[in-house]
N, CA, C and O atoms as a DFTB+ gen file, in Angstrom:
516 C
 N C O
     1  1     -76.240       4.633       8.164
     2  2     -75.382       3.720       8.864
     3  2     -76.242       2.619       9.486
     4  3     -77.440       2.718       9.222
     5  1     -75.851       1.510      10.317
     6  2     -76.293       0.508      10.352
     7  2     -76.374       0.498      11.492
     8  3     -75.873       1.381      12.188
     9  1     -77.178      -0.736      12.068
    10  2     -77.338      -1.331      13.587
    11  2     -77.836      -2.496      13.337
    12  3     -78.583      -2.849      12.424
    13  1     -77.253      -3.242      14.443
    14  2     -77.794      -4.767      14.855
    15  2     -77.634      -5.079      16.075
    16  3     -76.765      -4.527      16.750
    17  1     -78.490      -6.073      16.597
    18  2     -79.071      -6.475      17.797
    19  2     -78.664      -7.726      17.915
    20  3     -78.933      -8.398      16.919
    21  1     -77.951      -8.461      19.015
    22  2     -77.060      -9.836      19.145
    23  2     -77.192      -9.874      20.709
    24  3     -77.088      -8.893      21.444
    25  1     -77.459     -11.263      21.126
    26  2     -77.875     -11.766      22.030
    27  2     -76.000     -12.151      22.190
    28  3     -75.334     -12.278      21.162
    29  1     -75.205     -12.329      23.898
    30  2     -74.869     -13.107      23.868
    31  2     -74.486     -13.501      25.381
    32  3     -75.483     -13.379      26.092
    33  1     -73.547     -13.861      25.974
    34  2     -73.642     -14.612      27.366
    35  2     -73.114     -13.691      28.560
    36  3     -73.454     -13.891      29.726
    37  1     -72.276     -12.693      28.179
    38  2     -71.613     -11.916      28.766
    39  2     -72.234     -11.154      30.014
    40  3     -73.399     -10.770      29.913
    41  1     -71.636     -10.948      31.005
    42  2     -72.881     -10.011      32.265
    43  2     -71.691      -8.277      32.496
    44  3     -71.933      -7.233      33.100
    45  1     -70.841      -8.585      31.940
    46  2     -70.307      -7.372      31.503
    47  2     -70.088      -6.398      30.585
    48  3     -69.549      -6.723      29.527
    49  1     -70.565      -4.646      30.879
    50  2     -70.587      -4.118      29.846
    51  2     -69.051      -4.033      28.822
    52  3     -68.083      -4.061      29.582
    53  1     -68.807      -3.980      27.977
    54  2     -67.718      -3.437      26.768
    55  2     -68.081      -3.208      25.696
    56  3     -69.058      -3.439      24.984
    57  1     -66.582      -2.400      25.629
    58  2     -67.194      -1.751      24.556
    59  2     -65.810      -1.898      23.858
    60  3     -64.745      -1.705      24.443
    61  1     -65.953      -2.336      22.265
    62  2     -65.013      -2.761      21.320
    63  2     -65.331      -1.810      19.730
    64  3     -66.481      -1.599      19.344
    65  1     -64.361      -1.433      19.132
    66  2     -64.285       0.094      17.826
    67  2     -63.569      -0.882      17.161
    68  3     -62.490      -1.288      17.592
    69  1     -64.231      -1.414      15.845
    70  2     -63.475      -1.731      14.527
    71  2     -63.048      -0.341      14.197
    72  3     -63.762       0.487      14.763
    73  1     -61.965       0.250      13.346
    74  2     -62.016       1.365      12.930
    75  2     -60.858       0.903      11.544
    76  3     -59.912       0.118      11.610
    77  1     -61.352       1.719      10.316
    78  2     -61.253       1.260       9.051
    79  2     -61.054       2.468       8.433
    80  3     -61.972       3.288       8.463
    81  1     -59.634       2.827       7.669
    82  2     -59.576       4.094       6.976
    83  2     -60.765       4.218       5.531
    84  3     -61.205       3.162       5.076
    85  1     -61.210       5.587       4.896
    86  2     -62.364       5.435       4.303
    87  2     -61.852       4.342       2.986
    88  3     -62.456       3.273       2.902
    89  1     -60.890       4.604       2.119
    90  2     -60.311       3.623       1.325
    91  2     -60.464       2.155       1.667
    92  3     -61.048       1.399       0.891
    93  1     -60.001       1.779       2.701
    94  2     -60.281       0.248       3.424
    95  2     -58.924      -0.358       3.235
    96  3     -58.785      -1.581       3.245
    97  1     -58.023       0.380       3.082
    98  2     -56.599      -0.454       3.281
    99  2     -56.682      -1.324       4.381
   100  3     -56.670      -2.555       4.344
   101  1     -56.766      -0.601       5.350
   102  2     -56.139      -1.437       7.030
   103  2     -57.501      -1.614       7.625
   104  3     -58.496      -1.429       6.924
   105  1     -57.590      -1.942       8.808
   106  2     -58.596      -2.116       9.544
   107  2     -57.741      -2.720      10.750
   108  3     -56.746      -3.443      10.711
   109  1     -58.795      -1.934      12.370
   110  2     -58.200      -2.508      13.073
   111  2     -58.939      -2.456      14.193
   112  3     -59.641      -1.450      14.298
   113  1     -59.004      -3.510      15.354
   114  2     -60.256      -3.791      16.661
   115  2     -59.187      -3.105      18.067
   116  3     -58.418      -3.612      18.884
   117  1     -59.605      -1.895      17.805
   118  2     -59.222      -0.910      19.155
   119  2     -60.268      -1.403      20.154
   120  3     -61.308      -1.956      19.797
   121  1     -59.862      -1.122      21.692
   122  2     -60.381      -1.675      22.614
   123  2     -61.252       0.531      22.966
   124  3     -60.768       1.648      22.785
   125  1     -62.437       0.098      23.425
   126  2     -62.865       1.392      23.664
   127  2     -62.475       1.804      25.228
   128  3     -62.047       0.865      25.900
   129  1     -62.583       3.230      25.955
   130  2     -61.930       3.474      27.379
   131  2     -63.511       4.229      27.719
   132  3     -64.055       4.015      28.803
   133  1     -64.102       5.047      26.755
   134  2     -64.887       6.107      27.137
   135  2     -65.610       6.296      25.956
   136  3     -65.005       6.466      24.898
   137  1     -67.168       6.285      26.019
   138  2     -68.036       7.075      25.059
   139  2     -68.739       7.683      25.413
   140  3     -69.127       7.389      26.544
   141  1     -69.338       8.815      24.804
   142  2     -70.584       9.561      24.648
   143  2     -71.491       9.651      23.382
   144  3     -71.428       8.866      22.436
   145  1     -72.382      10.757      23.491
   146  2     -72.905      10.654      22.355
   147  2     -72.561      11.315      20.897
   148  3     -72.786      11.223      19.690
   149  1     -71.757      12.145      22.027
   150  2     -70.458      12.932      20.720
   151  2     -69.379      11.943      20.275
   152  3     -69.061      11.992      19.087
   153  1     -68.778      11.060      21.059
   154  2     -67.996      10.562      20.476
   155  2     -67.527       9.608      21.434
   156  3     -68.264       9.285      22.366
   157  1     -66.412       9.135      21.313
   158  2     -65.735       7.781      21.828
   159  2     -64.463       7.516      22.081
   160  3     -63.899       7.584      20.989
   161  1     -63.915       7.328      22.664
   162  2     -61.700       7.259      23.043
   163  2     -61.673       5.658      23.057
   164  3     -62.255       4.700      23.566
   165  1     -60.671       5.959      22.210
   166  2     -60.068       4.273      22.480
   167  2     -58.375       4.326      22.752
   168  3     -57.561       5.248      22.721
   169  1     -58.278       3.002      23.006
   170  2     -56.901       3.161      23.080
   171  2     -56.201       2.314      21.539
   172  3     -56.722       1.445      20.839
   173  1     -54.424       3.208      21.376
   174  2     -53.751       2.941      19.920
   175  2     -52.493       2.915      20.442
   176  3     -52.054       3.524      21.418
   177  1     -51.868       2.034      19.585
   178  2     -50.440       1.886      19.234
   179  2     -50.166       3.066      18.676
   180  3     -50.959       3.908      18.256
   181  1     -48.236       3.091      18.706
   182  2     -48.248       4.255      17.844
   183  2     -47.930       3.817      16.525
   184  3     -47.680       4.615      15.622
   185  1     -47.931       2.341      16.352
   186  2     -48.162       1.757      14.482
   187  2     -49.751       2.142      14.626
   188  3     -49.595       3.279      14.182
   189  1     -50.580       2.108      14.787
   190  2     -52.255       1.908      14.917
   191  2     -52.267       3.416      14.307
   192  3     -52.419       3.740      13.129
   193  1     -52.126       3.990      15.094
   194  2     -52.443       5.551      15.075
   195  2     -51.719       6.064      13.696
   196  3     -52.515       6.735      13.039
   197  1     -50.529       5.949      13.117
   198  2     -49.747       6.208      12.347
   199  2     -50.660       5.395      11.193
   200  3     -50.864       6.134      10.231
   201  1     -51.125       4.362      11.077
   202  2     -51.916       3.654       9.725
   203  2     -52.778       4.459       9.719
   204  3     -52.689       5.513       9.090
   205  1     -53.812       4.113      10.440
   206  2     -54.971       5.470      10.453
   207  2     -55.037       6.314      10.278
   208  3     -56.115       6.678       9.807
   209  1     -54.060       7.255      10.480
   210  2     -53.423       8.276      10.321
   211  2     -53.516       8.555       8.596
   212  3     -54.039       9.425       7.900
   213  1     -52.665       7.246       8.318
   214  2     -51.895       7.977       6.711
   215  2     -50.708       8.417       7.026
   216  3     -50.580       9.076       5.994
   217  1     -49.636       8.625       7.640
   218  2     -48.715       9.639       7.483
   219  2     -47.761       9.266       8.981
   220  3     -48.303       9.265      10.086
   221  1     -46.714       9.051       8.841
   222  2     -45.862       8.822       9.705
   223  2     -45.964      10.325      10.708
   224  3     -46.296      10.370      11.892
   225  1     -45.630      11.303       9.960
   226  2     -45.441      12.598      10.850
   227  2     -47.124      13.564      11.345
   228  3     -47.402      14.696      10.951
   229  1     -47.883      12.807      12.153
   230  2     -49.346      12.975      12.355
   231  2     -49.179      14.160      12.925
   232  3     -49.765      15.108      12.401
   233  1     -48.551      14.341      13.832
   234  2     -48.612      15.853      14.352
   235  2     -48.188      17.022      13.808
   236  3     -48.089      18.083      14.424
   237  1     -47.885      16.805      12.429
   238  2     -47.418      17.788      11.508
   239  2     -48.953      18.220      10.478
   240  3     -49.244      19.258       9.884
   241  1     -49.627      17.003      10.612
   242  2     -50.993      17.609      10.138
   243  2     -51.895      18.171      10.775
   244  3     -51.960      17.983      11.990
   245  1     -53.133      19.285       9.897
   246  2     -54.031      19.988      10.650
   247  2     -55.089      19.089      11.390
   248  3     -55.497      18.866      12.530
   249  1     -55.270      18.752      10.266
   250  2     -56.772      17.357       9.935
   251  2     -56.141      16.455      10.263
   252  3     -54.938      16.203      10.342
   253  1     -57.602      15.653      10.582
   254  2     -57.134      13.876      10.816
   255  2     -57.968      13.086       9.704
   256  3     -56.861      12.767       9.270
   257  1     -58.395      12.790       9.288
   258  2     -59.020      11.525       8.767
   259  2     -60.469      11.028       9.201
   260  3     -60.700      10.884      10.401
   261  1     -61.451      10.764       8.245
   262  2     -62.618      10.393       8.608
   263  2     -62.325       8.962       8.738
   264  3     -61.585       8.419       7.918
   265  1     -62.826       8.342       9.664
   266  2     -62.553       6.673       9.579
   267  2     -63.966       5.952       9.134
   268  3     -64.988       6.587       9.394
   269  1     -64.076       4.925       8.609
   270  2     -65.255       4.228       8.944
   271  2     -64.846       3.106      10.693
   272  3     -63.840       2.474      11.018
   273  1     -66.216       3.342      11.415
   274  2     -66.388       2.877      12.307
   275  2     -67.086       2.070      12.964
   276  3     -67.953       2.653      13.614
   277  1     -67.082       0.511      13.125
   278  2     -68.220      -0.234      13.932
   279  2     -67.814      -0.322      15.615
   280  3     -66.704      -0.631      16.048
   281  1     -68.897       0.000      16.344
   282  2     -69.117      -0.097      17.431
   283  2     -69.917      -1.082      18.347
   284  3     -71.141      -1.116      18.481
   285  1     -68.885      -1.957      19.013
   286  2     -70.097      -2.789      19.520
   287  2     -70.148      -2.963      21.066
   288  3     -69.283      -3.269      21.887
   289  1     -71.326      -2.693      21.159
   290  2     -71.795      -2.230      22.693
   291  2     -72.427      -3.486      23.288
   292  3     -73.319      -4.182      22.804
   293  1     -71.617      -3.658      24.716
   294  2     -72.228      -5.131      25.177
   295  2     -72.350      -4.646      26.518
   296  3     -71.614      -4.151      27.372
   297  1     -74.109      -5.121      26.328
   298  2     -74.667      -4.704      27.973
   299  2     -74.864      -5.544      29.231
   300  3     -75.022      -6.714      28.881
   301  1     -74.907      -5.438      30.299
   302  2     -74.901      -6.328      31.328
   303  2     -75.746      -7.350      31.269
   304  3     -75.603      -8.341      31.984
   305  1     -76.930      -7.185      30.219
   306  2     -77.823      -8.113      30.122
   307  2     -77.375      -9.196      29.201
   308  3     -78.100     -10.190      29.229
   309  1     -76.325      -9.244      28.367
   310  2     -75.902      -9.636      27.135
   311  2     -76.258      -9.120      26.273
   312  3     -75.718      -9.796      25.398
   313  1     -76.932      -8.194      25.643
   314  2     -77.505      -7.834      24.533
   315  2     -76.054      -7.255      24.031
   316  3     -75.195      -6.833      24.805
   317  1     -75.926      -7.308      22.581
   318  2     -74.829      -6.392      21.915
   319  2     -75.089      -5.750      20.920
   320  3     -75.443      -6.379      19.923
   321  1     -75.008      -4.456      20.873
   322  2     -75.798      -3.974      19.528
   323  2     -74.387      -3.416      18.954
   324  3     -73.349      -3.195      19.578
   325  1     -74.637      -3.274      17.725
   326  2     -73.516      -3.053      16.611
   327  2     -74.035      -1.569      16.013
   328  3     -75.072      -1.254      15.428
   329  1     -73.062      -0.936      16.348
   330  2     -73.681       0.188      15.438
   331  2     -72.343       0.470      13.961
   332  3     -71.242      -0.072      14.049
   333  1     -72.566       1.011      13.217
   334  2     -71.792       1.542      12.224
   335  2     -72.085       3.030      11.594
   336  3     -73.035       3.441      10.929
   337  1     -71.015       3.607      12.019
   338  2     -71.000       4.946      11.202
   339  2     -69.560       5.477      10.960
   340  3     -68.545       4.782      11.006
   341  1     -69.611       6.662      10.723
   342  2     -68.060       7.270      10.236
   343  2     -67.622       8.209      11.711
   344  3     -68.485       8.480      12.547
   345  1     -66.181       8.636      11.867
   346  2     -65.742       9.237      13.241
   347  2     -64.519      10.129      12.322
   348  3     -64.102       9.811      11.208
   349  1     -64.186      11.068      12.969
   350  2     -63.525      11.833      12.813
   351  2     -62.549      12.060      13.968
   352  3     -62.869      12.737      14.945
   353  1     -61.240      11.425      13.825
   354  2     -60.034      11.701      14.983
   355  2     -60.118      12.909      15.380
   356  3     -59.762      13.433      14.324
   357  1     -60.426      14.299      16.493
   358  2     -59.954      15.247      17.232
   359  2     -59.283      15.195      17.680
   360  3     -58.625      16.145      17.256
   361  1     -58.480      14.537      18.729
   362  2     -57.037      14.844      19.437
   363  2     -56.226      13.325      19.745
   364  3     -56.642      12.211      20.060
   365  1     -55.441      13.651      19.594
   366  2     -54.376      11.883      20.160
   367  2     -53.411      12.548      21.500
   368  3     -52.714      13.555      21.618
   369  1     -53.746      11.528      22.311
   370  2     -53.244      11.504      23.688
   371  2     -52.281      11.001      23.963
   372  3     -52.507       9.800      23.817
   373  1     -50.808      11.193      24.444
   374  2     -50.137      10.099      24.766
   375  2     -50.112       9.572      26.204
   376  3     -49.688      10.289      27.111
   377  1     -50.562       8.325      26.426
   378  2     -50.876       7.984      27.592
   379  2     -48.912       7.463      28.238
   380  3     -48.211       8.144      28.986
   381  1     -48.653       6.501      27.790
   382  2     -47.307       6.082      28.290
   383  2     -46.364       6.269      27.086
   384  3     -46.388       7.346      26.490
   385  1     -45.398       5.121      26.629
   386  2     -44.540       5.612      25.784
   387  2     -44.929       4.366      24.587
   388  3     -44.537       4.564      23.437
   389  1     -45.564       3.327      24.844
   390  2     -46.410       2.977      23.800
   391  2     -47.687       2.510      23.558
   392  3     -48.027       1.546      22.872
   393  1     -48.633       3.603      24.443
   394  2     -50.072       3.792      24.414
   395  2     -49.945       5.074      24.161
   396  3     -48.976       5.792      24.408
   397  1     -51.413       5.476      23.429
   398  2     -52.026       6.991      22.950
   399  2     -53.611       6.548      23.259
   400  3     -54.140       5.446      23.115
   401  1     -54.163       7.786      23.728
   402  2     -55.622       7.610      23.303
   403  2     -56.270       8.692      22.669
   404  3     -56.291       9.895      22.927
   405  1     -56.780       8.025      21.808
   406  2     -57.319       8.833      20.320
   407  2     -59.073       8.746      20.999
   408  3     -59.657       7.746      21.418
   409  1     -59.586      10.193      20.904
   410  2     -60.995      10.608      20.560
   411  2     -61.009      11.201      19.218
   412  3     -60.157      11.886      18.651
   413  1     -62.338      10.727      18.773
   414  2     -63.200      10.246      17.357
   415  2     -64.630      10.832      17.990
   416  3     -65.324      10.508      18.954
   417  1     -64.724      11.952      16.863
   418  2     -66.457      12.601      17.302
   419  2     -66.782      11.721      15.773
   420  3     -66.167      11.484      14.733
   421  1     -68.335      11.377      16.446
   422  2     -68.984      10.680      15.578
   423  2     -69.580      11.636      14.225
   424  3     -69.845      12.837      14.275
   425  1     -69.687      10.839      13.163
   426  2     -70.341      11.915      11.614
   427  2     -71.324      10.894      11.585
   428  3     -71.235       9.816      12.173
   429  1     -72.411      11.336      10.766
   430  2     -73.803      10.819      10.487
   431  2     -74.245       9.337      11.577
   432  3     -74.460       8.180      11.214
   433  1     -74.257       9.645      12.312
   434  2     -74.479       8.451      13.354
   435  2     -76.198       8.275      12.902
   436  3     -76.918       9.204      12.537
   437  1     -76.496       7.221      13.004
   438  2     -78.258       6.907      12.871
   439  2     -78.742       7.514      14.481
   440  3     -78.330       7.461      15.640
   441  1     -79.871       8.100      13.711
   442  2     -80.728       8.685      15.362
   443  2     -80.930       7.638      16.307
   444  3     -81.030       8.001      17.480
   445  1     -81.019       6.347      16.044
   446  2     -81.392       5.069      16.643
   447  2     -79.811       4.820      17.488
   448  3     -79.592       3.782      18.111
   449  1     -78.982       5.741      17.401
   450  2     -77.388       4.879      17.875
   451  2     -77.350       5.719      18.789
   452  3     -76.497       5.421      19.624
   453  1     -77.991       6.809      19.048
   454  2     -77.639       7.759      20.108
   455  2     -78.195       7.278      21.082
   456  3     -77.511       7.161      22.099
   457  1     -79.437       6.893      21.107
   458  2     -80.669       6.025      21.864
   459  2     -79.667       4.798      22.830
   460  3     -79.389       4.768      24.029
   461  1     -79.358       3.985      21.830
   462  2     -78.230       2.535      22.539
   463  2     -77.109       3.099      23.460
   464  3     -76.841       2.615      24.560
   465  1     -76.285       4.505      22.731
   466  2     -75.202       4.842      23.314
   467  2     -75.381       5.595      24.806
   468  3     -74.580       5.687      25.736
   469  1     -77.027       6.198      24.629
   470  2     -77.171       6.553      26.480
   471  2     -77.845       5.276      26.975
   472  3     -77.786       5.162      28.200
   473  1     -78.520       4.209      26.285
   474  2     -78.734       3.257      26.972
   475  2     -77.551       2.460      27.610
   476  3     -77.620       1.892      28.700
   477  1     -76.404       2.493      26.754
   478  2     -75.091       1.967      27.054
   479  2     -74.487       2.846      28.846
   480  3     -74.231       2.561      30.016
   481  1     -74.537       3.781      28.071
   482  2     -73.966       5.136      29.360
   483  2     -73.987       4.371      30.799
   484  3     -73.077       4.031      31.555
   485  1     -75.999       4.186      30.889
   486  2     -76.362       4.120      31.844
   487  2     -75.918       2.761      32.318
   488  3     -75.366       2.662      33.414
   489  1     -76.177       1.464      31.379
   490  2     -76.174       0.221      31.815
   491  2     -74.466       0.230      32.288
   492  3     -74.049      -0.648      33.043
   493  1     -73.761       1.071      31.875
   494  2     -72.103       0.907      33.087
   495  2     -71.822       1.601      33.955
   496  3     -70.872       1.365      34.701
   497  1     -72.912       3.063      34.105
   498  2     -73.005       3.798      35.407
   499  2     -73.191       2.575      36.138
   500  3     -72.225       2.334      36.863
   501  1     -74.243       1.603      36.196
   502  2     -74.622       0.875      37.233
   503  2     -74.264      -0.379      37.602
   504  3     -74.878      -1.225      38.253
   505  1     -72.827      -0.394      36.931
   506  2     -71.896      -1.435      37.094
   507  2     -70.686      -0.602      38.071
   508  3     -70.049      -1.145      38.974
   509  1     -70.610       0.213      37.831
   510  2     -69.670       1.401      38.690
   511  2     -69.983       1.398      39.783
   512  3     -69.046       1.063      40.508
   513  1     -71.151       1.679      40.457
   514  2     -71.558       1.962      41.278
   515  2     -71.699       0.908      42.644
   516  3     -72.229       1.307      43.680
């Protein structure tokens, strides 16, 4: 999987999930809520979730779907690094009556993305604080 390094003006961290079924029908720029190094929550429509998905009746399936996934992490300094790998949906949340939030544990992540993603961690602990 991939990574890249992008300068840009921003003094706030975010964090933004292309997420792309493996075929490449749809594609779509979920806003992220929470990551780790296991994985990541974003927030979905319930059209979003249902494409991704495959299947109108999602909670009738066992499995979810491997997605392809770019991640781009923007740190207080501006730096934005891009990572790309594949995620695997574990659970969908329903937050209100048309928000869900979907966690995605990461598959073959580059050893180099785990590195950014606690560098990430930290650089918004200390925006919290």
């Amino acid at each position: 999987m991939n990574t890249n390094v992008v300068k840009t003006k921003s003094n706030a961290p975010s964090l933004q999930v292309d997420a792309m079924t493996l075929e490449g029908s749809e594609s779509f720029s979920l806003v992220g809520s929470q990551i780790t190094p296991r994985g990541v929550c974003v927030s979905c429509s319930d059209s979003e979730i249902t494409a991704l998905h495959g299947s109108n009746n999602f909670e009738s399936q066992p499995k979810f779907p491997v997605l392809l996934i770019s991640l781009d992490l923007e740190f207080c300094s501006g730096e934005l690094i891009q990572l790309e790998t594949q995620a695997q949906i574990q659970s969908i949340r329903r937050v209100s009556q048309q928000e869900f939030e979907v966690y995605m544990s990461f598959n073959n992540m580059a050893q180099d993305g785990y590195r950014h993603i606690a560098r990430y961690i930290v650089d918004c602990e200390g925006v919290t604080e």
